[in-house]
N, C-alpha and C positions, 0 to 999 in steps of 0.2 A: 254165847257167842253167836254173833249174826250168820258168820258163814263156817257151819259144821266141817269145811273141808280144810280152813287156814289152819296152818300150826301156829301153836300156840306159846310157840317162844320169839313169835311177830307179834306183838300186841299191838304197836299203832298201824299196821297194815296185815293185807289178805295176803299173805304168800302160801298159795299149795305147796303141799310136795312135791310137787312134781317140777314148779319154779324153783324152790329149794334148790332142788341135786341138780338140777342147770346150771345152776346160779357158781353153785360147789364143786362141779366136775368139769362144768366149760367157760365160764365165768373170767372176767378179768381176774389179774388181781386184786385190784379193788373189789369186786364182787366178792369172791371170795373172802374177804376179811371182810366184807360187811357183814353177811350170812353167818361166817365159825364167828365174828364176836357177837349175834345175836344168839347162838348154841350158849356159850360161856356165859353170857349173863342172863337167860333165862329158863334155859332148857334143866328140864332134872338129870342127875347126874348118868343113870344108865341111858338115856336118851342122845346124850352129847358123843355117849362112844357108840351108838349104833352108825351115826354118819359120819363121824372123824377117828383119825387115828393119834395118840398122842405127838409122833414125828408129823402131820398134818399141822397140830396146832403149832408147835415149833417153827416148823417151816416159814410159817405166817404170822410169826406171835408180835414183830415188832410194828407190823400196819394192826393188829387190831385196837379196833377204838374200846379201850374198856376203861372205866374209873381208875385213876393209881392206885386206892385197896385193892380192887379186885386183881388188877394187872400183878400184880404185886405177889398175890394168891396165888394164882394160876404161875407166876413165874418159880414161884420156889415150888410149887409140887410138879410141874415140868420141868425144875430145874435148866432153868433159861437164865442163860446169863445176863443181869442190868450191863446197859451199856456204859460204859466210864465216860464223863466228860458232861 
């Protein structure tokens, strides 16, 4: 990795950590869901609960941008209800 400081569940960009928890703590909403859905589909699993909390992902679950499998994944072990209709 070119730049030692990005995390590593940005692969096509340089986000520090320290943009991260901006991003996650003061952030739109939209930021927010952009950020927790790059945790969810790249980050290792004890990595994803050091900066989220499962009610965090809830909270946000229906703006994240993720795959229908994985959406799908993440919805039944958070038990997030699909929306009807």
């Amino acid at each position: 990795m070119e730049n030692k400081d990005s995390l590593y569940f940005f692969p096509d960009q340089r986000i520090t950590e320290q943009e991260f928890l901006h991003l996650l703590h003061q952030g739109t909403p939209e930021q927010r869901a952009w950020v927790i859905s790059h945790l969810l589909r790249y980050a290792q699993w004890d990595d994803i609960w050091t900066y989220v909390t499962r009610d965090e992902v809830r909270d946000v679950f229906p703006a994240l941008d993720l795959p229908e499998s994985l959406r799908q994944a993440w919805g039944r072990m958070l038990k997030v209800e699909a929306p009807v209709g």
